[in-house]
Residue frames relative to the residue before (quaternion, step in Angstrom):
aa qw qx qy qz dx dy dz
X 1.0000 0.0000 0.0000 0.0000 0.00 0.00 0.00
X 0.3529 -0.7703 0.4868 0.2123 3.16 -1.04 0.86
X 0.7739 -0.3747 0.3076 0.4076 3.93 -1.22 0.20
X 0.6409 0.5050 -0.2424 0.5249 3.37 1.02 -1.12
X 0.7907 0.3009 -0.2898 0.4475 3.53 -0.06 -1.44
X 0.7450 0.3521 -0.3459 0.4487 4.20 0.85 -0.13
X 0.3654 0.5919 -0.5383 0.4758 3.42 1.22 1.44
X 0.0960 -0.8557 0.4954 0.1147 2.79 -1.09 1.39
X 0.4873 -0.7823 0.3726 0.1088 3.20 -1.62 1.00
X 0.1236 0.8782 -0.3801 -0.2627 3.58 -0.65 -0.09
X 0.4021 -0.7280 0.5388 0.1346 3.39 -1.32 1.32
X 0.1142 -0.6950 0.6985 0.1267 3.23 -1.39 1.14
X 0.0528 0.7972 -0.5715 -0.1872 3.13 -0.57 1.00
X 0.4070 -0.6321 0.6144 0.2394 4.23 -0.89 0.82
X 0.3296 -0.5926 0.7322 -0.0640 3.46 -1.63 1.59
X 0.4070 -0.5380 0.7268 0.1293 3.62 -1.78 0.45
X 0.8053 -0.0536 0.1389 0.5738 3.42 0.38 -0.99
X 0.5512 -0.6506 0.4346 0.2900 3.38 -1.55 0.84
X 0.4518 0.5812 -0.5181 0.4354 3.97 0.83 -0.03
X 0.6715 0.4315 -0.2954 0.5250 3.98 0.44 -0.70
X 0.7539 0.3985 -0.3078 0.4220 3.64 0.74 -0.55
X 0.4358 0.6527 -0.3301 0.5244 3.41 1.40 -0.17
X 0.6827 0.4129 -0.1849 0.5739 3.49 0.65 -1.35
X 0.4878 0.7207 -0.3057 0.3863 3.54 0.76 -0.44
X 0.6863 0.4240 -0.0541 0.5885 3.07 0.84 -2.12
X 0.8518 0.1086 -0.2928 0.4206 3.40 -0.20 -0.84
X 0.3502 0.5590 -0.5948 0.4594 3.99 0.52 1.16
X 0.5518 0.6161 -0.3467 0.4424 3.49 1.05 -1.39
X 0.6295 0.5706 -0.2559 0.4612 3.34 0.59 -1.56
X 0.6923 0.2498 -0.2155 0.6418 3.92 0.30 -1.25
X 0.5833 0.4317 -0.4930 0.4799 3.36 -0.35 1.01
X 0.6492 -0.5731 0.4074 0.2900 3.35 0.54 -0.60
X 0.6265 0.6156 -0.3351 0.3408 3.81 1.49 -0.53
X 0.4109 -0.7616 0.4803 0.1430 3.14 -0.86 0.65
X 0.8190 -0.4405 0.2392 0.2794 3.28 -1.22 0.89
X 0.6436 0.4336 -0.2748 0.5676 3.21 1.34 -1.68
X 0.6610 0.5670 -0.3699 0.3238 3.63 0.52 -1.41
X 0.8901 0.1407 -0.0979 0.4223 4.01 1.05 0.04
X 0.2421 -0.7869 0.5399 -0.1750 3.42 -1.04 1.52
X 0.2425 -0.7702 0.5899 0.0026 2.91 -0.29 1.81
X 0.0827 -0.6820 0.7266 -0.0045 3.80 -1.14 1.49
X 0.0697 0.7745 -0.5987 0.1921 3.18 -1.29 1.58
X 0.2170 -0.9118 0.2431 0.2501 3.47 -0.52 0.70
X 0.4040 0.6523 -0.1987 0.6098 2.81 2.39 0.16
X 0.3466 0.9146 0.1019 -0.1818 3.85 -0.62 -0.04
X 0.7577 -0.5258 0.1047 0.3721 3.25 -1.41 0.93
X 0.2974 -0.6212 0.6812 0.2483 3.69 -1.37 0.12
X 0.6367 -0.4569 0.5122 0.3515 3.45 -1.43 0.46
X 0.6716 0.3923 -0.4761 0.4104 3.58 0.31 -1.11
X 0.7321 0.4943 -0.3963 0.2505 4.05 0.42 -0.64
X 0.7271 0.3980 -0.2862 0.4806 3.25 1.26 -0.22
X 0.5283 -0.6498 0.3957 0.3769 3.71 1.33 0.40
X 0.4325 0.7451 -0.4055 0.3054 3.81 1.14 0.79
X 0.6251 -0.3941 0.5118 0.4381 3.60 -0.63 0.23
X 0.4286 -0.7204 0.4833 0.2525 3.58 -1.19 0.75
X 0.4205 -0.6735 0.4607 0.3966 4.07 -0.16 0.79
X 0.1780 -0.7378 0.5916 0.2721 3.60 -1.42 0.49
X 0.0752 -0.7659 0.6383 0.0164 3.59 -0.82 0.91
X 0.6167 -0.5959 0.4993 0.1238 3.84 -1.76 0.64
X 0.4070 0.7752 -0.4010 0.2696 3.16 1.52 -0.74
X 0.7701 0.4817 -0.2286 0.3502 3.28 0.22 -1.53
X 0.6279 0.5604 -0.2121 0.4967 3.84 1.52 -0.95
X 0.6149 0.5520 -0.2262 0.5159 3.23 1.39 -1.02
X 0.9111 0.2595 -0.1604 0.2773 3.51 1.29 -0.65
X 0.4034 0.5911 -0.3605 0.5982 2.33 1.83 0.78
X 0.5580 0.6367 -0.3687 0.3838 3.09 0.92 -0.09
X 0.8298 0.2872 -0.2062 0.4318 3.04 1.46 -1.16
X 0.2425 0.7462 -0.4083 0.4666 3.28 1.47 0.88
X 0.5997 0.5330 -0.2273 0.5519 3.56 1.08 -1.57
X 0.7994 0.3039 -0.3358 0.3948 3.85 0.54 -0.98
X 0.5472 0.6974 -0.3011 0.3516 3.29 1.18 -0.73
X 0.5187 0.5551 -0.3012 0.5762 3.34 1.46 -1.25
X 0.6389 0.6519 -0.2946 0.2827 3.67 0.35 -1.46
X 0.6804 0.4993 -0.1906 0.5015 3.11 1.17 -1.73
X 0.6519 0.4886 -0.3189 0.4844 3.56 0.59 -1.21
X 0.6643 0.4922 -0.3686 0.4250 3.83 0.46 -0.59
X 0.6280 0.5385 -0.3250 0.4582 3.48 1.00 -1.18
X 0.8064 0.3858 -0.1991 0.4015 3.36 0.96 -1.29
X 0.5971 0.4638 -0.3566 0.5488 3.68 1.20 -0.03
X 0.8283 0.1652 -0.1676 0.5084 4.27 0.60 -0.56
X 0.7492 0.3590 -0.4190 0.3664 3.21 0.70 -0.81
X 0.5163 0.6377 -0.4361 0.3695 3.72 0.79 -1.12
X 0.7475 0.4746 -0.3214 0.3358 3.99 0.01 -1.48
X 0.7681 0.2316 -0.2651 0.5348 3.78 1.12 -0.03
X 0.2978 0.7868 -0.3770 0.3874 3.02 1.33 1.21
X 0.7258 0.5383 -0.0916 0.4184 2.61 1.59 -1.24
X 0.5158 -0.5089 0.4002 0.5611 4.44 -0.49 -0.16
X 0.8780 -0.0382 0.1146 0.4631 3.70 0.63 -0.89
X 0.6262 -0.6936 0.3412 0.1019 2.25 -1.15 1.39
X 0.2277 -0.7358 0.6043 0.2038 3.81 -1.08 0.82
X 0.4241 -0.7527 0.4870 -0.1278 3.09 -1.26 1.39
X 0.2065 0.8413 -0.4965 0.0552 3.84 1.14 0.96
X 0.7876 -0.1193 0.0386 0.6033 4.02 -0.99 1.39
X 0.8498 -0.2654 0.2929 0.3487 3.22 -1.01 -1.72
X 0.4485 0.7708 -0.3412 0.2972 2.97 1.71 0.04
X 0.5325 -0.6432 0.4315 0.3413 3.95 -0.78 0.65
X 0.6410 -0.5431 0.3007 0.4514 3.63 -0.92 0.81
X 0.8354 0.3374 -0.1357 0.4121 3.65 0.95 -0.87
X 0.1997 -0.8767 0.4068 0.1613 3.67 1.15 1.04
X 0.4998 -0.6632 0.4909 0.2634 3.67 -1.26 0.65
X 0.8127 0.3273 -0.2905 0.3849 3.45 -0.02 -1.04
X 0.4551 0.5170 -0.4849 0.5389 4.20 1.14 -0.21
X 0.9309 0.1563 -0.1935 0.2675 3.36 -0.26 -1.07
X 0.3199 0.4261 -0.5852 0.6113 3.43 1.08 1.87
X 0.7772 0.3211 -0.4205 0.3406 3.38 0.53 -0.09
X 0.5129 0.5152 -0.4404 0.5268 3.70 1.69 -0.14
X 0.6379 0.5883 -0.4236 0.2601 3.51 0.51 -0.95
X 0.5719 0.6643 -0.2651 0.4016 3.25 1.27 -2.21
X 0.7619 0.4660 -0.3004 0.3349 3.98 0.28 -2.27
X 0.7106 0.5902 -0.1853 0.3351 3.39 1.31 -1.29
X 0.4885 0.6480 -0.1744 0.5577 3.01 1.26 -0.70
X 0.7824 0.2658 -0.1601 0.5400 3.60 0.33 -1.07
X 0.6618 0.5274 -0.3863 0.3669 3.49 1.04 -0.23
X 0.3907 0.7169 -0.3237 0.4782 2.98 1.82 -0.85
X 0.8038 0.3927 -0.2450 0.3738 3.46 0.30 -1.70
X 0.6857 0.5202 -0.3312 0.3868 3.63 0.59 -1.35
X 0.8590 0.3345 -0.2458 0.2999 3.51 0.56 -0.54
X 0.5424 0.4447 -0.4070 0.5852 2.97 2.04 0.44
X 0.6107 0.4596 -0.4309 0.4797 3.94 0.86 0.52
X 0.7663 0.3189 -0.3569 0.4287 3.44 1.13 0.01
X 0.3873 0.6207 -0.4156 0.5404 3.73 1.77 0.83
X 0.6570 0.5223 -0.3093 0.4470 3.20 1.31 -1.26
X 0.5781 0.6361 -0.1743 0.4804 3.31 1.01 -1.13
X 0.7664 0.3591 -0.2195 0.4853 3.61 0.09 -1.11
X 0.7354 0.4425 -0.2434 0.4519 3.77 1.44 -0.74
X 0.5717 0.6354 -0.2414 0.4595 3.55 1.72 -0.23
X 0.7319 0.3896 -0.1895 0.5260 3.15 1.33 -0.87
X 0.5667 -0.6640 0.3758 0.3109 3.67 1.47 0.51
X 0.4456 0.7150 -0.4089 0.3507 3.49 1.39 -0.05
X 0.5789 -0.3949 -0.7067 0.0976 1.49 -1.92 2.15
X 0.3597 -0.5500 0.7422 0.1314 3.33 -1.63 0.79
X 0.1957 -0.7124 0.6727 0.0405 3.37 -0.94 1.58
X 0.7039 0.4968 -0.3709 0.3467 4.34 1.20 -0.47
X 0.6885 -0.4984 0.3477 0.3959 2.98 -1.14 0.39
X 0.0168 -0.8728 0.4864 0.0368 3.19 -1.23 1.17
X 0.4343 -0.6261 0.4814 0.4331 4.27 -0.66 0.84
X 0.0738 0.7679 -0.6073 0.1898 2.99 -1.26 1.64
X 0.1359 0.7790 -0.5730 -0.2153 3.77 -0.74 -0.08
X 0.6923 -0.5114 0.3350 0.3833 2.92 -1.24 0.28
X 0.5954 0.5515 -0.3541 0.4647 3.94 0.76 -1.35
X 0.2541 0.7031 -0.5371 0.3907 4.16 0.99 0.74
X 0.6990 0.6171 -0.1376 0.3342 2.43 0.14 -2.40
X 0.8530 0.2507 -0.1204 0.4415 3.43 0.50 -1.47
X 0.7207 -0.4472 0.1695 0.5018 3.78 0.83 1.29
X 0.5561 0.6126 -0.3943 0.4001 3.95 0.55 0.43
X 0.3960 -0.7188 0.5691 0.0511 3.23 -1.17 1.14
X 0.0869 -0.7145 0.6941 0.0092 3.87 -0.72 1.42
X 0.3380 -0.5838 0.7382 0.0098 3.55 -1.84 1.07
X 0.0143 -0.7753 0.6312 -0.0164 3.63 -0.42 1.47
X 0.0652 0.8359 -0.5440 -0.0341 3.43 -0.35 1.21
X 0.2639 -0.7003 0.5577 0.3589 3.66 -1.06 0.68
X 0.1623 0.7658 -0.6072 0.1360 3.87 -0.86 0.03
X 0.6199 -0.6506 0.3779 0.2227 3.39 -1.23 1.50
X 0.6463 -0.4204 0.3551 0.5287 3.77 -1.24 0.74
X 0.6804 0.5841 -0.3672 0.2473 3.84 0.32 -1.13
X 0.7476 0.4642 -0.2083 0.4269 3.28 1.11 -1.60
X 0.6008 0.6542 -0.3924 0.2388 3.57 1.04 -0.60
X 0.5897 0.5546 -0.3813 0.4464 3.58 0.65 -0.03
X 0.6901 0.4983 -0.2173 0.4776 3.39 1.19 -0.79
X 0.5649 0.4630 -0.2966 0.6153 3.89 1.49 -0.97
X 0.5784 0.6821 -0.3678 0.2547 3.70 0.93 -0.58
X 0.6605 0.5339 -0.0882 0.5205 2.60 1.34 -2.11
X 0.6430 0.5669 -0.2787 0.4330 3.84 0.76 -0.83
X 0.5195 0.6372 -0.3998 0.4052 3.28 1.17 -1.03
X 0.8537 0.2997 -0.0598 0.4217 2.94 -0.03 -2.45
X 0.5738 0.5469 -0.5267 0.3072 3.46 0.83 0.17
X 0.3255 0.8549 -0.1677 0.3675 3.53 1.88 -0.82
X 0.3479 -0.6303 0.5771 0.3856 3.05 1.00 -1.57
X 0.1459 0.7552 -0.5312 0.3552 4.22 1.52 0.71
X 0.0870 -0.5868 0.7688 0.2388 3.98 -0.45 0.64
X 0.8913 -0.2887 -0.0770 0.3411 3.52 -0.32 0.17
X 0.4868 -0.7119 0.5061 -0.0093 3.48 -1.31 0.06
X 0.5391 0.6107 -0.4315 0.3875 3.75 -0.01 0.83
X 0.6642 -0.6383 0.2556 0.2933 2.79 -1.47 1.09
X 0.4059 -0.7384 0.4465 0.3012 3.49 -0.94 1.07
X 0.2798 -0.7114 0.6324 0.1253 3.40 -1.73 0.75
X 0.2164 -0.7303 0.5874 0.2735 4.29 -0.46 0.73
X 0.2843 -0.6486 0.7017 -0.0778 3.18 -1.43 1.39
X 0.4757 -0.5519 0.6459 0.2279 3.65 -1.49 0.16
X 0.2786 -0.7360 0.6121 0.0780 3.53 -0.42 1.43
């Protein structure tokens, strides 16, 4: 193989509707392309199960449970451990030093606070956000359209071309990363 024909390329090809991009993907597939080798950009959105893709793995869910575990932690510290923290004890009527129905309600708030703000760290750090590098993008997203970023050697691109626009691809060309 020469230099040229083992240069890879990438096509963005741009969809009207997500039924043609679906077919898209799972042509890609009978062709030979691999999962990594393609990246559906949408600005509306899609789930893996609708385009026949492999399901994405993401940390979120570890990340938020995690902060659940501390939240809980905090609420414990602050409902049993804190009240004999103190020099003396408060005494309310008849009620036991460590009341029931408050500390289900510190545990419960803490607990969720724990979680929500470790699922939206998890979140904000999963999605790579903010990305300062260029990134392949068109604009016709924005306005409800589905793009297919495929990588694929100089050789194959004429052939993924032709497949594209035969598909139903309003268009097709090789993609260039820009600063959004």
């Amino acid at each position: 193989m020469t230099e040229s024909e083992s240069k890879v390329v990438d096509l963005l090809a741009v969809f009207s509707d997500l039924a043609p991009a679906a077919d898209a993907v799972e042509q890609l597939h009978a062709m030979g392309v691999h999962d990594d080798s393609m990246n559906v950009i949408s600005g509306i959105p899609v789930t893996e199960a609708m385009l026949g893709r492999p399901r994405q793995w993401t940390n979120v869910p570890r990340i938020a449970m995690g902060g659940a575990i501390l939240g809980m932690g905090a609420g414990i510290f602050l409902a049993y451990i804190s009240p004999f923290l103190y020099a003396y004890p408060i005494q309310v009527s008849t009620q036991s030093f460590i009341p029931g129905p408050p500390t289900v309600v510190v545990l419960f708030e803490l607990t969720m606070l724990g979680m929500l703000l470790s699922t939206f760290l998890g979140v904000f750090l999963d999605s790579f956000f903010p990305n300062y590098r260029p990134m392949k993008y068109v604009p016709e997203i924005s306005d409800g359209k589905i793009a297919i970023l495929v990588e694929c050697t100089h050789v194959e691109e004429k052939k993924i071309t032709d497949v594209l626009k035969k598909l139903g691809a309003e268009s097709v060309k090789p993609a260039e990363a820009q600063h959004l």
